[in-house]
C-alpha positions as a Markdown table, in Angstrom:
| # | Residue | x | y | z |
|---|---|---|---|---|
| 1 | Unk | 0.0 | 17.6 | 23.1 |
| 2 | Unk | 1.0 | 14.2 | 22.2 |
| 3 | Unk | 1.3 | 12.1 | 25.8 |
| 4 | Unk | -2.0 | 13.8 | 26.6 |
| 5 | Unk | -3.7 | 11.8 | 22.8 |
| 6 | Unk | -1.8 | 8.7 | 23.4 |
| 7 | Unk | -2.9 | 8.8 | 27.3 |
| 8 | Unk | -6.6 | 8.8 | 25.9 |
| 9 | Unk | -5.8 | 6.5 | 23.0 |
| 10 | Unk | -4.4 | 3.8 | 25.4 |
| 11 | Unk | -7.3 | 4.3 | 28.0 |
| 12 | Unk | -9.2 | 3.7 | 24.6 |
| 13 | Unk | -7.6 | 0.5 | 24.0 |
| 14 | Unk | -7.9 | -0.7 | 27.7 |
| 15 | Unk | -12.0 | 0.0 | 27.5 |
| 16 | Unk | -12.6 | -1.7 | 24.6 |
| 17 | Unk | -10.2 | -4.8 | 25.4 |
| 18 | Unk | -12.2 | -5.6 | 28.0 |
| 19 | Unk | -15.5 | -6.3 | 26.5 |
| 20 | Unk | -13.8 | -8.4 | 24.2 |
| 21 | Unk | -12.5 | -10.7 | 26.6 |
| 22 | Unk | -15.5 | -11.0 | 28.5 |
| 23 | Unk | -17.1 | -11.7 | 24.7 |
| 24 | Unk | -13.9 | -14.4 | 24.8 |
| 25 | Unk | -15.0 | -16.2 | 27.7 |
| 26 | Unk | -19.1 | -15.9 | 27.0 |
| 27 | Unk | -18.0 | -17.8 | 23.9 |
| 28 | Unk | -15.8 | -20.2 | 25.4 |
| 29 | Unk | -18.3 | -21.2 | 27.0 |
| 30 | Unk | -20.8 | -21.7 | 24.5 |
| 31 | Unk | -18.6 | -23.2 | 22.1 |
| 32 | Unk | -16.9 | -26.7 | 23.2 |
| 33 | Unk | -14.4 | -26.9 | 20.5 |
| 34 | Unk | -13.0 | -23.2 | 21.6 |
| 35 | Unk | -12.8 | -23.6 | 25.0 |
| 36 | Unk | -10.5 | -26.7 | 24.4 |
| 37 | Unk | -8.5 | -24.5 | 21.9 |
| 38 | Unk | -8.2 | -21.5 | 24.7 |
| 39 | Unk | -7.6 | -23.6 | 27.8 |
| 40 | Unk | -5.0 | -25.6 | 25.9 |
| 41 | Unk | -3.6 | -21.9 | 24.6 |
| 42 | Unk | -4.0 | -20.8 | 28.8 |
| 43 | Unk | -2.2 | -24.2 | 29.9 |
| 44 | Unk | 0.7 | -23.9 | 27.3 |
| 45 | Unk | 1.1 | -20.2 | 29.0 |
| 46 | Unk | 0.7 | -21.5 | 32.5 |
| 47 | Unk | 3.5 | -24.4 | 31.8 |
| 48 | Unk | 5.5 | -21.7 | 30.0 |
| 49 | Unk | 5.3 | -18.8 | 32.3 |
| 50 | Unk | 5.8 | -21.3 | 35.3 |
| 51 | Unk | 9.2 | -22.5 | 34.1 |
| 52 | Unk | 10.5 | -19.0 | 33.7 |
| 53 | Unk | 9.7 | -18.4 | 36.9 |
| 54 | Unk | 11.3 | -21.2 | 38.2 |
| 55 | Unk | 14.5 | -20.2 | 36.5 |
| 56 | Unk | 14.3 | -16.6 | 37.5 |
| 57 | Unk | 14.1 | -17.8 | 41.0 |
| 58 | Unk | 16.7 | -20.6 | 40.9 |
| 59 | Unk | 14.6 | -23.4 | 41.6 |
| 60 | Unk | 14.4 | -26.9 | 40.3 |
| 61 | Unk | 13.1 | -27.0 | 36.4 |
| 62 | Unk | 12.3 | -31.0 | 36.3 |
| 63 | Unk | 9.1 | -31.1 | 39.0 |
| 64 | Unk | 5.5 | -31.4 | 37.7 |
| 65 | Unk | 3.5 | -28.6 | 37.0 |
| 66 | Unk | -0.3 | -28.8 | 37.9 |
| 67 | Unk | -2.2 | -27.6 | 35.5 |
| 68 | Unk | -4.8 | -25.1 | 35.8 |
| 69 | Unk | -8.6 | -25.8 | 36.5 |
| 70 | Unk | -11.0 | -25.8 | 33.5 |
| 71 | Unk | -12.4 | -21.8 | 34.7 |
| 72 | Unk | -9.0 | -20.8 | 35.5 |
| 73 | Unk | -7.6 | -21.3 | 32.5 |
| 74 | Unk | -10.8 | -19.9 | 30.8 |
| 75 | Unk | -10.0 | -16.8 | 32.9 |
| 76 | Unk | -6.5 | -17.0 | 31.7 |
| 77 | Unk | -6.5 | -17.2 | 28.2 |
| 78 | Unk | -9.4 | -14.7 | 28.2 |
| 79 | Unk | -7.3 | -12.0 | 29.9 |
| 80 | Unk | -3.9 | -13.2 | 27.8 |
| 81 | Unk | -6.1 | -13.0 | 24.5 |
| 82 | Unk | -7.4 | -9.4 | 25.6 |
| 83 | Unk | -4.0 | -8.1 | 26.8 |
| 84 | Unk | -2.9 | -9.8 | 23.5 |
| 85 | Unk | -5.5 | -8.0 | 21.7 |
| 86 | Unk | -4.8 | -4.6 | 23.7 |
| 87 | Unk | -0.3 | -5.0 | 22.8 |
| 88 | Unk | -1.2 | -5.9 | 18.9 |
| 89 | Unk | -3.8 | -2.6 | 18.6 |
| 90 | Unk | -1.0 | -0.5 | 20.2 |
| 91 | Unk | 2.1 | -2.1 | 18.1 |
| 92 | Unk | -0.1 | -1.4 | 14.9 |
| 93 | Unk | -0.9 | 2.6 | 15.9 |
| 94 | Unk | 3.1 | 2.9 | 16.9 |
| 95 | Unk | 3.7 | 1.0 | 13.2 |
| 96 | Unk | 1.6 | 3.9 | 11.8 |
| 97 | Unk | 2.9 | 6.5 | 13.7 |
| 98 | Unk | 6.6 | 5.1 | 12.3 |
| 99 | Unk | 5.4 | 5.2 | 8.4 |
| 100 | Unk | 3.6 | 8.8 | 9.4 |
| 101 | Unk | 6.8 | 9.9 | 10.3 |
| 102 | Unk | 9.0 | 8.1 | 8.0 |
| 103 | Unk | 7.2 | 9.8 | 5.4 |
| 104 | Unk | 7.2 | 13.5 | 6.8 |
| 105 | Unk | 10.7 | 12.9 | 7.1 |
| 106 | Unk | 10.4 | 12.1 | 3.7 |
| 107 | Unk | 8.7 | 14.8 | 2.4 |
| 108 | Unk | 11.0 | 17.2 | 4.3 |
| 109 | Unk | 14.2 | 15.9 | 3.1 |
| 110 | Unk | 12.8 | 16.3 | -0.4 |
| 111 | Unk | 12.3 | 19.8 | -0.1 |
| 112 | Unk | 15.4 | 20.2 | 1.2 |
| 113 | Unk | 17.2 | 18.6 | -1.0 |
| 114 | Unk | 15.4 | 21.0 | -3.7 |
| 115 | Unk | 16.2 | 24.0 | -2.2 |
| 116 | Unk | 19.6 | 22.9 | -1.8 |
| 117 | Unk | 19.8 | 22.1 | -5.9 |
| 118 | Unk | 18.3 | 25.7 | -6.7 |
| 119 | Unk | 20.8 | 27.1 | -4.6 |
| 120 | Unk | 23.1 | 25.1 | -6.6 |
| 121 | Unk | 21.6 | 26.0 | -9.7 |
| 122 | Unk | 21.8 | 29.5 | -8.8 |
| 123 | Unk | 25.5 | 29.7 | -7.8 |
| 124 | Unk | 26.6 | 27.7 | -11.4 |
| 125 | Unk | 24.3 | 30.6 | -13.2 |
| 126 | Unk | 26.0 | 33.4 | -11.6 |
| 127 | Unk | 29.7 | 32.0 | -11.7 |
| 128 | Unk | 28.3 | 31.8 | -15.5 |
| 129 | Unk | 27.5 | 35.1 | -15.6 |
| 130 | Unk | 30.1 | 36.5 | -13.6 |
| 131 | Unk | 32.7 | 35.0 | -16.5 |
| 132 | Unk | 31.0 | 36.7 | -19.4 |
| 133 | Unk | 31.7 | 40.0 | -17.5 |
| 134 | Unk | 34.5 | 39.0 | -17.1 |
| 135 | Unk | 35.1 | 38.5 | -20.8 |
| 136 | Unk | 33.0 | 41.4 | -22.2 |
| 137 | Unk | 35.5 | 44.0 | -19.6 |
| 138 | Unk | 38.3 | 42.4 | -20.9 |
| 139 | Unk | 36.6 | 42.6 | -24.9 |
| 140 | Unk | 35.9 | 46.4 | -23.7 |
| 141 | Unk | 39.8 | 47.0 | -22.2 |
| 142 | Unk | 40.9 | 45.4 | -25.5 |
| 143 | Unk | 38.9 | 47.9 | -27.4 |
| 144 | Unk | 40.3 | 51.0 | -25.6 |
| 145 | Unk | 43.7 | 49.5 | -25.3 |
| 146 | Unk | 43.7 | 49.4 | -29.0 |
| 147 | Unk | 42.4 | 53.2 | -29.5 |
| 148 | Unk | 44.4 | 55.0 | -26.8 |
| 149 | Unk | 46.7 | 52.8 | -25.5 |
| 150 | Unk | 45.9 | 52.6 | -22.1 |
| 151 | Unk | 46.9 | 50.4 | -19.9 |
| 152 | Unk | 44.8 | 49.6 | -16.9 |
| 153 | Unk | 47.2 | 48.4 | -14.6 |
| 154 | Unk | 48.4 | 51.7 | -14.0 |
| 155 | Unk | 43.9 | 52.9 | -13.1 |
| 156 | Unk | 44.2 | 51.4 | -10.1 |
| 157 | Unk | 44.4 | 53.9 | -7.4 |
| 158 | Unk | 40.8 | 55.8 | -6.2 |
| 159 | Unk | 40.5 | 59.3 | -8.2 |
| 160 | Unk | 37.5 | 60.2 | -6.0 |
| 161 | Unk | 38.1 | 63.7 | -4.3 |
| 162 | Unk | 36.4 | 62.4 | -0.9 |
| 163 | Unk | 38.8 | 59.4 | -0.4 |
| 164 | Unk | 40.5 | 59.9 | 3.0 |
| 165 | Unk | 42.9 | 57.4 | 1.8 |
């Protein structure tokens, strides 16, 4: 039930990512001041992502990297902005799905540890009770011991007729 939810969820996610970015770069290219902000956020990336590689692949670290054209790196940091957009909406509904959990868990452990105390509770009441038995048969053996003098120690065999004994 729950692959088949976070299968639409993330399909969601992936539909509505996308109209964001191309809302990114429609804006990018209205507004000067952003699209210097994203294509120096895509070029950063591009450096980054280029040196990595580099070092992945054992090649030389210390060359120049040529930096991306101006519609490139539009593309780039529209796409890196959506994907970024698409990983922070999924972190936050696996954050929820945590605390969801985490407080189930919660809930659960609560009652158990309730149940657990009653039983508790229960088992203290009955040793209680079991000892004032124990004292009112030993208050009643004290009472016939005094008026007949018997002794109970000698009771202890089965008087029943139908004990096969």
């Amino acid at each position: 039930m729950i692959l088949p939810v976070a299968k639409l969820g993330a399909l969601a996610v992936k539909t509505f990512g996308k109209p964001i970015a191309n809302r990114l770069k429609k804006e990018a290219a209205l507004h000067p001041m952003f699209r210097q902000l994203i294509i120096s956020f895509a070029q950063t990336n591009h450096r980054f992502t280029t040196r990595v590689q580099r070092r992945i692949y054992g090649h030389a670290t210390d060359v120049a990297i040529r930096p991306l054209n101006e519609e490139k790196a539009v593309q780039a940091a529209a796409d890196l902005i959506g994907e970024l957009f698409l990983f922070s909406v999924a972190g936050a509904a696996l954050i929820f799905e945590v605390q969801r959990s985490s407080r189930s868990e919660a809930r659960k452990e609560e009652l158990r540890r309730r149940e657990i105390d009653a039983m508790k509770q229960r088992d203290e009441d009955l040793l209680m009770e079991v000892e004032l038995l124990k004292h009112q048969l030993e208050e009643v053996e004290q009472l016939i011991k005094g008026r007949t003098g018997w002794n109970p120690q000698f009771q202890a065999t089965d008087q029943r007729p139908d004990h096969q004994g």
